[in-house]
C-alpha positions in Angstrom: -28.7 9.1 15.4 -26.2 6.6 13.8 -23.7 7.3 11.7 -23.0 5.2 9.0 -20.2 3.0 8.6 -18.6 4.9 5.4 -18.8 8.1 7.2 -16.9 6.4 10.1 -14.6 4.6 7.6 -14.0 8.7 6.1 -14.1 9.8 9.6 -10.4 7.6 10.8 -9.3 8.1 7.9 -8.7 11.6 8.3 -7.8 11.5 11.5 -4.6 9.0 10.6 -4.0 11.8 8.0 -3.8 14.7 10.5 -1.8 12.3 12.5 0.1 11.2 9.6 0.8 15.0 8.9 2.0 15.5 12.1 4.2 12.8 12.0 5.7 14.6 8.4 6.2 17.5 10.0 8.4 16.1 12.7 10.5 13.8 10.5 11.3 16.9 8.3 14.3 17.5 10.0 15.5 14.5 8.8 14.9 14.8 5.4 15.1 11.4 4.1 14.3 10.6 0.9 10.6 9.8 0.2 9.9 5.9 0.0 9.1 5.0 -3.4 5.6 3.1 -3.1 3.7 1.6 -5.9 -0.1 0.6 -5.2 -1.6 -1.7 -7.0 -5.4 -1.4 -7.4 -7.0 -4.5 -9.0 -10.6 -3.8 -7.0 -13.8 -2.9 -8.9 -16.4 -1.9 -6.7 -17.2 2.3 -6.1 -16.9 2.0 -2.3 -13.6 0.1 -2.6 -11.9 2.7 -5.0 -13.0 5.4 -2.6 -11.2 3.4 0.1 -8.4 2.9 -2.2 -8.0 6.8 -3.1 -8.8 7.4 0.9 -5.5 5.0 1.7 -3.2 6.3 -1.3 -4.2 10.4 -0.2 -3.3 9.9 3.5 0.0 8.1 3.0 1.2 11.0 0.6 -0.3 13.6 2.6 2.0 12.0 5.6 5.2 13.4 2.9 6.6 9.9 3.5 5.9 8.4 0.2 6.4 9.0 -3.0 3.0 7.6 -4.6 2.3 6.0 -7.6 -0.7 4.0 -8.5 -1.5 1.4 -11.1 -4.7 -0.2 -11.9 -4.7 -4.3 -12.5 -7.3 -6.4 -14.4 -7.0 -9.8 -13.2 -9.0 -12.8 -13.2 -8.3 -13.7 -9.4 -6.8 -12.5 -6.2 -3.6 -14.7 -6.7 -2.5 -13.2 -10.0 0.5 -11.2 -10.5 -1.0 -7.9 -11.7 1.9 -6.6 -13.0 2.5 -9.6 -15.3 3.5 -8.6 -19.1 4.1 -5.1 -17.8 7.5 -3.0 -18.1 8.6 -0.2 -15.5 9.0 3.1 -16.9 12.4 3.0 -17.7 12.5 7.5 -16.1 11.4 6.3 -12.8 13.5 4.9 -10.2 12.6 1.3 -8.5 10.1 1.3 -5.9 10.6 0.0 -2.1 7.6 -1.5 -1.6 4.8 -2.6 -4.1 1.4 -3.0 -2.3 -1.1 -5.3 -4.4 -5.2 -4.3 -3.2 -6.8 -7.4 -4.4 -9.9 -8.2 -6.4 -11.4 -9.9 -3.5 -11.6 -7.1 -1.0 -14.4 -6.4 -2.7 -16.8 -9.2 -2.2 -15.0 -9.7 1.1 -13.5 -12.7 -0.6 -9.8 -11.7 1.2 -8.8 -9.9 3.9 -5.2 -9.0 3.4 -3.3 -6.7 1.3 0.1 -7.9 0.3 3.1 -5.8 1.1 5.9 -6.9 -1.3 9.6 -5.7 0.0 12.9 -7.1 0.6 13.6 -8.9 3.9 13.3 -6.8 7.1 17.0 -7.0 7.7 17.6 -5.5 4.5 15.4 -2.3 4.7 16.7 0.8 5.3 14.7 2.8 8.4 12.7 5.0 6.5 11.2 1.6 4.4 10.9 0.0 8.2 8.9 3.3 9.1 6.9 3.4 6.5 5.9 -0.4 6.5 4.6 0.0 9.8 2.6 3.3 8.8 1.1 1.5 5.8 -0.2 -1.5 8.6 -1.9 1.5 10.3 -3.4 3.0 7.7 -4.5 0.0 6.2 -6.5 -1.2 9.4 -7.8 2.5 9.4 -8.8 2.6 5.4 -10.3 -1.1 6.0 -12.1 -0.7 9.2 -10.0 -3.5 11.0 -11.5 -6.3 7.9 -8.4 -6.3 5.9 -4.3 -7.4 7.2 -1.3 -7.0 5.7 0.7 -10.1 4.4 4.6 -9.5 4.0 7.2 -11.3 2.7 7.6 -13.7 5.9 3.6 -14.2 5.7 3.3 -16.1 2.5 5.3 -17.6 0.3 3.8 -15.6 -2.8 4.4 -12.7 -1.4 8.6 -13.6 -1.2 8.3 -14.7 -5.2 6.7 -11.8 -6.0 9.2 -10.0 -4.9 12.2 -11.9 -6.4 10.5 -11.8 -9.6 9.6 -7.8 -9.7 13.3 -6.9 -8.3 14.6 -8.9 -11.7 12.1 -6.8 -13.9 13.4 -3.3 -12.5 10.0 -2.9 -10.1 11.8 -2.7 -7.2 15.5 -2.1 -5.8 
């Protein structure tokens, strides 16, 4: 019998949530403060929203992240999503802002971009979580999708500069 590749896609990415949860529990002894994370969906397909709320339910079930999401309407992959937009001026910046691109869904892109300070600027629980995100994101995705960063591409490093002056990011 085969199983099909949505089921296997579910199947991993439960698993890195049990992991993920195990992971929690151990670093509650720490008790860091969550890392503010802000996903931005801009897909359109069924199957990649599922993916999307797969991705977003395992990193807050790994009581790492604080979550929010935001949905985009853009015209192209390259777009700044949150363009014209304000932050809500009761919530505190976010650490990282991960844009999910339009093209995943027509397998048009394969990255996601991960916008953050510079490495050397991050304190360990961002550093931690960065890596996490790479994991799950490879999980989510079925190995078809990377992550860019800031030392990737140069949009990635504007992006940031430009949502840190808005109040996006800290």
């Amino acid at each position: 019998m085969k199983i099909p590749r949505n089921w296997l896609g579910l199947t991993v990415a439960l698993a890195i949530l049990a992991l993920g949860g195990l992971i929690a529990v151990a670093q509650q002894e720490e008790a860091a403060p969550p890392v503010r994370l802000l996903v931005v969906d801009e897909t359109k397909t069924f199957l990649s929203t599922m993916r999307v709320g797969a991705f977003v339910g395992v990193l807050k079930g790994t009581g790492i992240f604080s979550v929010d999401v935001r949905f985009a309407d853009v015209t192209s992959s390259w777009d700044d999503p949150l363009a014209g937009l304000t932050p809500e001026p009761d919530l505190e910046p976010y650490d990282i802002v991960l844009v999910i691109p339009l093209g995943i869904d027509d397998a048009t892109v394969d990255w996601v971009m991960v916008v953050t300070d510079g490495l050397a600027a991050l304190p360990p629980s961002v550093l931690g979580g960065l890596g996490l995100i790479g994991q799950v994101v490879d999980g989510v995705f079925e190995g078809n999708v990377r992550t860019i960063g800031i030392y990737d591409h140069l949009l990635v490093a504007l992006l940031h500069g430009v949502y840190l002056a808005e109040g996006w990011m800290r």
